[in-house]
LUMGU-96153 format. One record per residue (C-alpha): x, y, z. Coordinates in nm, 2 decimals. Layout:
! LUMGU-96153
> xx  yy  zz
> X  Y  Z
...
//
This chain:
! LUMGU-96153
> xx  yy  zz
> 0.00  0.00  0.00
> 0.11  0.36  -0.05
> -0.04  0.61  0.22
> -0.01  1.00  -0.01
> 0.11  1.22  0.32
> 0.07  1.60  0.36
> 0.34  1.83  0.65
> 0.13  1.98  0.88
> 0.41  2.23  0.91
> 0.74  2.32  0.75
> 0.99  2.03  0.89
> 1.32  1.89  0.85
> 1.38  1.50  0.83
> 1.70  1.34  0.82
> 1.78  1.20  0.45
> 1.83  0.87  0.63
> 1.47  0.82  0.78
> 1.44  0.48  0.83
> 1.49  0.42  1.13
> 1.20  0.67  1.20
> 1.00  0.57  0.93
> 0.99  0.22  1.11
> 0.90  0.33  1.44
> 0.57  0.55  1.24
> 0.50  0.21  1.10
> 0.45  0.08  1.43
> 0.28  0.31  1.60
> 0.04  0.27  1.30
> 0.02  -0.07  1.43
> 0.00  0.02  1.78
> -0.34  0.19  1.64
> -0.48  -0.10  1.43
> -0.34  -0.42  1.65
> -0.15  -0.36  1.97
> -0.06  -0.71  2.02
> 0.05  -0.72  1.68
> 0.26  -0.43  1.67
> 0.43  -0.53  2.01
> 0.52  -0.90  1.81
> 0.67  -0.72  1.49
> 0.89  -0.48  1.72
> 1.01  -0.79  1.95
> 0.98  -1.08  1.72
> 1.26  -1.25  1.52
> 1.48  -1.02  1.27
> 1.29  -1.14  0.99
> 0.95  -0.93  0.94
> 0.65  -0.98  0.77
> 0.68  -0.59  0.68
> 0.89  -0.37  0.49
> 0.88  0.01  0.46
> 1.01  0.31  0.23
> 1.14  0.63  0.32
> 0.98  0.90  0.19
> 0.96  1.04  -0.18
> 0.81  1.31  -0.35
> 0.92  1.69  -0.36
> 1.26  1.70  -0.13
> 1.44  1.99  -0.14
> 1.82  1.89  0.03
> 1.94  2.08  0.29
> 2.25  1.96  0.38
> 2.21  1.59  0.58
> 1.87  1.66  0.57
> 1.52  1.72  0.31
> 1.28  1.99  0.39
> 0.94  1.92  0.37
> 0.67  2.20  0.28
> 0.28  2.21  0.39
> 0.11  2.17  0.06
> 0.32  1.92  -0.11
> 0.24  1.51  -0.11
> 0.49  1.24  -0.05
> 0.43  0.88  -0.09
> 0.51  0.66  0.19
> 0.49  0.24  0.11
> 0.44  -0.04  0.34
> 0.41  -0.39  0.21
> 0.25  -0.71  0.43
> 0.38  -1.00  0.38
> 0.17  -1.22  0.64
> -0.21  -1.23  0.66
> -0.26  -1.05  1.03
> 0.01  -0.78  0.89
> -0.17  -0.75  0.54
> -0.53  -0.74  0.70
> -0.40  -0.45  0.98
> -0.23  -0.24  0.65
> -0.60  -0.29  0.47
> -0.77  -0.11  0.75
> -0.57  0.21  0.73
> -0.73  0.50  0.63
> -0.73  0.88  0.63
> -0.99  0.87  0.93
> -0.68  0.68  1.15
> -0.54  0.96  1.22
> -0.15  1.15  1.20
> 0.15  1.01  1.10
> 0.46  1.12  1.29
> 0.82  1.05  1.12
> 1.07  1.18  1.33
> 0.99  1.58  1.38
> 0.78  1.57  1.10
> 0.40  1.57  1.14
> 0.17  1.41  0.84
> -0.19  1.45  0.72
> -0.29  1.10  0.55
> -0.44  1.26  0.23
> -0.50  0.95  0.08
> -0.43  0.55  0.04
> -0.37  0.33  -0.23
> -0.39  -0.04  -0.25
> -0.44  -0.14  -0.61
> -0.22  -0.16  -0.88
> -0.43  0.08  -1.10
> -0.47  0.35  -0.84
> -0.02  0.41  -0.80
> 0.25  0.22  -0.96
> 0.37  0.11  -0.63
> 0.10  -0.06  -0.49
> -0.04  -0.40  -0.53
> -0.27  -0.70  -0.36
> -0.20  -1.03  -0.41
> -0.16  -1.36  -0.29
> 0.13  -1.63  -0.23
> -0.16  -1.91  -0.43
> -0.25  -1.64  -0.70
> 0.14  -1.56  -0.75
> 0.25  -1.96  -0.77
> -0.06  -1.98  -0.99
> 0.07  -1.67  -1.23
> 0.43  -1.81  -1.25
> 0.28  -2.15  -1.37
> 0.08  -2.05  -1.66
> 0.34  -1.81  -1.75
> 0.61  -1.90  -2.04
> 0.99  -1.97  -1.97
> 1.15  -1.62  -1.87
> 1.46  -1.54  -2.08
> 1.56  -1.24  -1.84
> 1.45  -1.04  -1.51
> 1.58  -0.66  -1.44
> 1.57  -0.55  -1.10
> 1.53  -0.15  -1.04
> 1.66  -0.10  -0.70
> 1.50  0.21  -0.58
> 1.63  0.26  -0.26
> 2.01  0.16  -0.09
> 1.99  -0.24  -0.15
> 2.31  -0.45  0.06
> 2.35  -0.77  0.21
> 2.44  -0.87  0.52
> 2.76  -1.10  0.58
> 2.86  -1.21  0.91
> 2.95  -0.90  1.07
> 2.97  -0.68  0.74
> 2.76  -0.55  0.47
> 2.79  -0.64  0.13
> 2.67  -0.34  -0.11
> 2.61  -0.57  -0.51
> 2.36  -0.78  -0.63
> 2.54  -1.09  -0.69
> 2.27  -1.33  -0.80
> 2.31  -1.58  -0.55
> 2.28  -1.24  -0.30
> 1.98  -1.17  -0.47
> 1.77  -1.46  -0.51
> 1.85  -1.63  -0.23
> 1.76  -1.33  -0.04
> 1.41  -1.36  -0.21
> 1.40  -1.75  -0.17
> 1.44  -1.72  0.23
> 1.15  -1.41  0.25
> 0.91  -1.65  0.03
> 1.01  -1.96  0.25
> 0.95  -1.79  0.61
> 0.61  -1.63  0.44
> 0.46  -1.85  0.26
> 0.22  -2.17  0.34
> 0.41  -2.38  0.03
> 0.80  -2.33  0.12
> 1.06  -2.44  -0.14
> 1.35  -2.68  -0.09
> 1.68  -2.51  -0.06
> 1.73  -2.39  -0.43
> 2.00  -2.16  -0.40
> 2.32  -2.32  -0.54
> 2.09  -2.41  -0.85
> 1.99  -2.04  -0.85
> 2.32  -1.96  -0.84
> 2.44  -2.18  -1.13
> 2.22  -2.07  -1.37
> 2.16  -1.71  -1.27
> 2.37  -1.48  -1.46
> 2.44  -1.08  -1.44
> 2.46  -1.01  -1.75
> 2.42  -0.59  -1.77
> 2.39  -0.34  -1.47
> 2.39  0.01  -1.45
> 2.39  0.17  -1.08
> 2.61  0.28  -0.78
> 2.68  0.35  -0.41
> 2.51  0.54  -0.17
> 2.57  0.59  0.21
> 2.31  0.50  0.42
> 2.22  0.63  0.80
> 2.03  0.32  1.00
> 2.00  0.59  1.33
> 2.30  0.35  1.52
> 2.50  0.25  1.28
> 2.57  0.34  0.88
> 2.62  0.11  0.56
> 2.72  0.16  0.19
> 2.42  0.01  -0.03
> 2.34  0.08  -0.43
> 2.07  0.17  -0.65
> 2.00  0.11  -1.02
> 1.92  -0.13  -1.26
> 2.03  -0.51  -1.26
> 1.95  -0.76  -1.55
> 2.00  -1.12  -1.49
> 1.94  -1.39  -1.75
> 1.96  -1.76  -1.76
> 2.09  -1.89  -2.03
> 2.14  -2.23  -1.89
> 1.95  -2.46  -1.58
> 1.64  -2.70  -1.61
> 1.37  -2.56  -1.75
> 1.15  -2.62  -1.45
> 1.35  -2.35  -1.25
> 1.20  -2.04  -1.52
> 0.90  -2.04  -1.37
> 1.07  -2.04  -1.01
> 1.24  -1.70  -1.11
> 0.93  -1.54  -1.24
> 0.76  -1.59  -0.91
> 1.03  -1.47  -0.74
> 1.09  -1.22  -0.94
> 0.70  -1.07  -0.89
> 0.75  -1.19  -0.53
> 1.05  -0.90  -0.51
> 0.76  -0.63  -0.56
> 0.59  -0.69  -0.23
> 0.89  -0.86  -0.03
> 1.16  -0.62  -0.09
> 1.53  -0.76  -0.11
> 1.84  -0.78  0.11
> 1.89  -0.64  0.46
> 1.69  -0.42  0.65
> 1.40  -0.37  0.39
> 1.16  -0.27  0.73
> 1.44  0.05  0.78
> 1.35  0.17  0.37
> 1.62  -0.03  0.21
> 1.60  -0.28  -0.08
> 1.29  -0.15  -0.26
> 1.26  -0.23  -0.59
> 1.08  -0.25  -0.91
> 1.12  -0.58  -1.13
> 1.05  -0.65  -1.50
> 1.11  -0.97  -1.66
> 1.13  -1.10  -2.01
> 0.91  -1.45  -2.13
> 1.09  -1.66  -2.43
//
């Protein structure tokens, strides 16, 4: 869902929200569910959840964006679990403010469907496994990472979307989400999952106690080789990416992206 949000006032916010925008999120939740919010803020680091930062008209100021009464700025949470879908579904302008760090929002509006912003979307884990069926084999998938994407290693980050990084990433979010888990896939993802063009770079990210390096841009991955029965495991990961996000920290804004694939 994307939630259209209008300052109250003139404000500043830290470039590096997320942090904030996470702890907006669950006072939203706090709202809707209490028990619910208290299990997504002390449950395990994986979350049914993921959330943007902010965009629309920023002016930069520095380490920080200025935000103006009068302008809109889309903010985007995805559910990836029934109880945290249902509680998103019930949000409305009616809820009340929205408070991300020292800046005070309006809800103007909310959009769920696909047709009413790009960025939003309903769906199912049946009706996606369904989708990838019927669909032909897919020749190629491009990722647009919208926001700072890295992955975590053992104690460090690693900022590039090596395909084994990538779709393993997607393969564990579908497996602790979905009713119809996978096997584990991932060194046959990563034999036959190529990089085959990219065009993006680094950006520095602020996580509120502690910073990383992640990248944006666009990331095309083919497979030119692998048993056909795998194609249609990509495409529904691939659509999957939309709503789940990829990498580390997608509940803090990062690892929001856009996909597109290619059938023949």
């Amino acid at each position: 869902m994307v939630l259209t949000l209008e300052p109250v006032d003139e404000a500043l916010l830290s470039v590096s929200h997320g942090a904030q925008a996470f702890a907006a999120a669950l006072d939203l939740f706090l709202r809707l569910d209490p028990a619910l919010a208290r299990e997504l803020h002390e449950g395990r680091a994986a979350k049914p959840l993921t959330v943007s930062p902010l965009s629309g008209p920023v002016q930069r100021e520095g380490g920080n964006i200025r935000l103006s009464p009068g302008c809109r700025y889309d903010w985007r949470l995805t559910g990836l679990s029934a109880p945290v879908a249902a509680a998103l579904l019930s949000v409305c302008p009616d809820l009340g403010g929205v408070r991300i760090g020292g800046a005070v929002f309006r809800i103007s509006s909310v959009a769920t469907q696909a047709g009413e912003h790009r960025d939003a979307g309903r769906t199912s884990y049946e009706e996606l496994m369904s989708r990838a069926a019927g669909a032909g084999r897919v020749s190629g998938v491009t990722f647009s990472f919208v926001t700072p994407t890295t992955f975590r290693q053992g104690e460090v980050e690693l900022p590039f979307p090596l395909p084994r990084l990538v779709w393993g990433s997607l393969l564990d979010r579908w497996n602790a989400w979905s009713s119809t888990p996978f096997p584990d896939l991932k060194p046959l993802l990563e034999q036959s999952m190529v990089l085959a063009n990219w065009k993006g770079e680094t950006r520095r990210v602020d996580l509120g106690s502690r910073a990383t390096v992640g990248f944006v841009g666009r990331f095309t991955y083919r497979m030119p080789g692998g048993p056909p029965e795998l194609t249609w495991l990509v495409r529904l990961l691939a659509e999957y990416a939309f709503y789940a996000g990829v990498g580390w920290q997608t509940t803090h804004g990062l690892g929001q992206v856009r996909p597109q694939w290619k059938n023949g």
